[in-house]
Backbone as a chain_set.jsonl record, in Angstrom:
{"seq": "XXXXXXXXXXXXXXXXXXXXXXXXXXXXXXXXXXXXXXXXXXXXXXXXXXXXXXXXXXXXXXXXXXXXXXXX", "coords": {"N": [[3.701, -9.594, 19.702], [6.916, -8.693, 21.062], [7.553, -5.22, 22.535], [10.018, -3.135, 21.094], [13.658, -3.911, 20.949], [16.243, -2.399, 22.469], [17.519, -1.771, 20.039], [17.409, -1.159, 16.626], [17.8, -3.326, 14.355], [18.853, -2.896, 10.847], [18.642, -3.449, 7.57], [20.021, -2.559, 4.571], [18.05, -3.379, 1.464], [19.341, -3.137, -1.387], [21.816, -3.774, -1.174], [22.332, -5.684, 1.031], [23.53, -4.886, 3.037], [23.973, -5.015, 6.833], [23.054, -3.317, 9.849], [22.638, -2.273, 12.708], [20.671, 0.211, 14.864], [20.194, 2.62, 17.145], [17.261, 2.366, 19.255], [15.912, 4.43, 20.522], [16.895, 6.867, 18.606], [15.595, 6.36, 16.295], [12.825, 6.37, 16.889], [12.11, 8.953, 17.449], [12.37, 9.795, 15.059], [10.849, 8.855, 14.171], [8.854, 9.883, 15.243], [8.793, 12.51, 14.964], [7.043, 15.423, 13.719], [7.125, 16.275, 10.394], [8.037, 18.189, 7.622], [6.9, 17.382, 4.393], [7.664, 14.438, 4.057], [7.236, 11.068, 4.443], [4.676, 9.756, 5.685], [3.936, 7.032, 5.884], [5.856, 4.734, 5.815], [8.675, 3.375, 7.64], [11.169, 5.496, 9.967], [14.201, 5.961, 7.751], [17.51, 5.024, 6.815], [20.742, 6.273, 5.103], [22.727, 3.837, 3.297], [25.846, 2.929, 4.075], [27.457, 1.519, 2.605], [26.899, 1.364, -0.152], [24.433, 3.501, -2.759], [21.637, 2.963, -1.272], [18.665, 2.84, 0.333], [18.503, 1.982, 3.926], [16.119, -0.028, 5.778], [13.636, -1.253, 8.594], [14.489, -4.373, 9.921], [12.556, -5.376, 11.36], [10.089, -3.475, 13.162], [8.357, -1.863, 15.466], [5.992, 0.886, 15.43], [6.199, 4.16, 16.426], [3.707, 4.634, 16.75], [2.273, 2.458, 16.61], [2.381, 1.073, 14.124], [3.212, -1.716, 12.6], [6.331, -2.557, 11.148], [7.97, -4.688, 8.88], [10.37, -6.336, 7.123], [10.594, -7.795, 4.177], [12.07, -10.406, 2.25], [12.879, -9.705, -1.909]], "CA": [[5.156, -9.603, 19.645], [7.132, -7.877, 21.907], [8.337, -4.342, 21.999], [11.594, -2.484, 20.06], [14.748, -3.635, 22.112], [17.409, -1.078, 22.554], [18.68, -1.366, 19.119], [16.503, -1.812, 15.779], [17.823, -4.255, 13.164], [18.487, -2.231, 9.584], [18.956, -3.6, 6.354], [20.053, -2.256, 2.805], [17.661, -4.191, 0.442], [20.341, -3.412, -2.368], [23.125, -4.56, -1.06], [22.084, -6.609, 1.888], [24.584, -4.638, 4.694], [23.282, -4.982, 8.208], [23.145, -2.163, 10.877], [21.994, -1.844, 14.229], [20.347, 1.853, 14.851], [19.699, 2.899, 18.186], [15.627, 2.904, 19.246], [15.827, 6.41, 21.067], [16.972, 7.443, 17.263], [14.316, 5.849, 15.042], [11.713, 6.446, 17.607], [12.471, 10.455, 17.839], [13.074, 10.732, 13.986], [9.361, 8.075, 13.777], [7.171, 10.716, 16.095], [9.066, 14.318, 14.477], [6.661, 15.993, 12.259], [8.404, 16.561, 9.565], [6.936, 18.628, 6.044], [7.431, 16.136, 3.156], [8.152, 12.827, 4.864], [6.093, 9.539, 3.812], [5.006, 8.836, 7.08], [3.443, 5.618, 5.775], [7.242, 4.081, 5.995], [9.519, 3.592, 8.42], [12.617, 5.976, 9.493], [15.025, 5.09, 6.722], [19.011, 5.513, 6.719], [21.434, 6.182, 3.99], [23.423, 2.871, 3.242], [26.872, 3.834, 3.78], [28.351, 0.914, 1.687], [25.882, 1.853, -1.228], [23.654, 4.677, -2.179], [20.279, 2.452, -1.15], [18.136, 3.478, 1.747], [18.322, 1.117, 5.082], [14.618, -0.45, 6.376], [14.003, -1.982, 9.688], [14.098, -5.754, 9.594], [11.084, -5.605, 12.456], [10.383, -2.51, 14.049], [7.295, -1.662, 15.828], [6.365, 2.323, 15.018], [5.648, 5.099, 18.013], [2.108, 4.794, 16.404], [1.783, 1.152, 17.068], [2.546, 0.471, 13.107], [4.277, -2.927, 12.318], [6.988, -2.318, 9.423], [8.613, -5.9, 8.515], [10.844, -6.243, 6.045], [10.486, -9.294, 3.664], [13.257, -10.424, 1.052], [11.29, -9.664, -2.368]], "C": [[5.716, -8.614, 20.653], [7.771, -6.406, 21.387], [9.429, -4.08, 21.392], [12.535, -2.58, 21.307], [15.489, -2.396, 21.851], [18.053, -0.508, 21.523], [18.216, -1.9, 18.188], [17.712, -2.285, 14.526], [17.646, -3.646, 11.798], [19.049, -3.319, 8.24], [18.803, -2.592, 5.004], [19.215, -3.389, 1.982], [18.418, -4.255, -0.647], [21.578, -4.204, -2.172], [23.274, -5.652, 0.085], [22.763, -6.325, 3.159], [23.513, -4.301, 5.677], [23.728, -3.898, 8.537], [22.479, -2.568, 11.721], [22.005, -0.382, 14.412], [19.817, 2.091, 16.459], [18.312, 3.029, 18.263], [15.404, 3.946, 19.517], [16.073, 6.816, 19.509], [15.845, 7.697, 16.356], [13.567, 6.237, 15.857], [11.485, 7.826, 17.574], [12.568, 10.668, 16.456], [11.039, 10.137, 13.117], [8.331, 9.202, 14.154], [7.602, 12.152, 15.301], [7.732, 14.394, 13.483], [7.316, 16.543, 11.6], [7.744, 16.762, 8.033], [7.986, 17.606, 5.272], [8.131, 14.852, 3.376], [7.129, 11.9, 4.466], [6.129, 9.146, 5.387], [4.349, 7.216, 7.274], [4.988, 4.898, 5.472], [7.728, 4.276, 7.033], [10.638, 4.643, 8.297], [13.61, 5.203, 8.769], [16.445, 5.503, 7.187], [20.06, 5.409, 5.255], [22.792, 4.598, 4.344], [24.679, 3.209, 3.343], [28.06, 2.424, 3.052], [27.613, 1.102, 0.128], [25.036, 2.853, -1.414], [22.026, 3.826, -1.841], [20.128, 2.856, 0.55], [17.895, 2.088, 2.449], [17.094, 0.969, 5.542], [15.251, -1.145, 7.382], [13.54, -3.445, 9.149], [12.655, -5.791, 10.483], [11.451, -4.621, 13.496], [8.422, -2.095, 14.312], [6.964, -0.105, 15.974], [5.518, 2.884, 16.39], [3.537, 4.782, 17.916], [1.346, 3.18, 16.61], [1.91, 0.169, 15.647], [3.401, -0.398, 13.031], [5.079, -2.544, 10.99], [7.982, -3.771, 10.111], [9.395, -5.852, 7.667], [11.11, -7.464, 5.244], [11.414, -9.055, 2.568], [12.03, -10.278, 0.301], [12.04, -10.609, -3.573]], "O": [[4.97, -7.727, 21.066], [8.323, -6.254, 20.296], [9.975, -5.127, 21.045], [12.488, -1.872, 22.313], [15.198, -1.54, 21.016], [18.761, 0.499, 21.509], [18.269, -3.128, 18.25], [18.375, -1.439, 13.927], [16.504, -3.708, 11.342], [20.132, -3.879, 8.404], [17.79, -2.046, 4.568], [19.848, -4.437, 1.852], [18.402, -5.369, -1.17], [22.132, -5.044, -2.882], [24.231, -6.426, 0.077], [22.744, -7.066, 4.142], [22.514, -3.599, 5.517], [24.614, -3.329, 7.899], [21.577, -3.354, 11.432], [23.02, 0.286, 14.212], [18.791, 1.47, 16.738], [17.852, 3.787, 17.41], [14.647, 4.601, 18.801], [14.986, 7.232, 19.108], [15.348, 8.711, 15.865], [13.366, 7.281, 15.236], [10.275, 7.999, 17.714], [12.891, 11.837, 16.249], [10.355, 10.605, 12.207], [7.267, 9.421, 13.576], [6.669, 12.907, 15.032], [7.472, 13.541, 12.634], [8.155, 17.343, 12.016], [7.143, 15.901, 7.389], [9.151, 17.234, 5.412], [9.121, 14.443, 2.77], [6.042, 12.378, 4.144], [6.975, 8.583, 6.081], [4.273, 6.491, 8.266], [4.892, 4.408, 4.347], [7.401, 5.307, 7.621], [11.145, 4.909, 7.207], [13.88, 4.032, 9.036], [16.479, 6.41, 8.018], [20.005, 4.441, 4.496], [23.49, 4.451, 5.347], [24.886, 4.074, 2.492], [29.288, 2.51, 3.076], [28.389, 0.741, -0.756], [24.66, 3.36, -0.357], [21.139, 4.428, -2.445], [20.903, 3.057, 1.485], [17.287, 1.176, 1.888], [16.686, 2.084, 5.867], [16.408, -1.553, 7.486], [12.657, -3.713, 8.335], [11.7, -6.377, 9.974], [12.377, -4.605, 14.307], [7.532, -2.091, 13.461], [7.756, 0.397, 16.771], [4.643, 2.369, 17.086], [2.598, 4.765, 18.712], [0.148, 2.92, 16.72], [1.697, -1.042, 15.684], [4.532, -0.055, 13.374], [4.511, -2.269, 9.933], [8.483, -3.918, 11.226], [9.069, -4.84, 7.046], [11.952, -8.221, 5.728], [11.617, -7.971, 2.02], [10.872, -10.412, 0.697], [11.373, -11.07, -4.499]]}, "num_chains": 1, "name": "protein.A"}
């Protein structure tokens, strides 16, 4: 598949609101070490029409990890 364009694809799983997140963002917040972070997930974002945390719909991670996001 091809690389992360310019601008990764977020969804709220609670409430279903879209975003677009800049890649320089997620990519810089994906490589930080950072104490107490799950780095088995993607960078997340706070929903700002709900309190649920934003996933990428298809984002390819600095580490080469695939995170997908499937309706459940």
């Amino acid at each position: 598949m091809e690389k992360n364009k310019k601008e990764i694809e977020y969804i709220c799983p609670k409430c279903k609101t879209k975003e677009f997140i800049p890649t320089d963002i997620v990519e810089m917040l994906d490589a930080a070490d950072q104490v107490n972070v799950d780095t088995s997930v993607p960078p997340r974002f706070d929903c700002r029409k709900c309190n649920g945390k934003m996933v990428p719909i298809y984002y390819i991670g600095v580490k080469g990890q695939i995170y997908e996001y499937k309706e459940k």
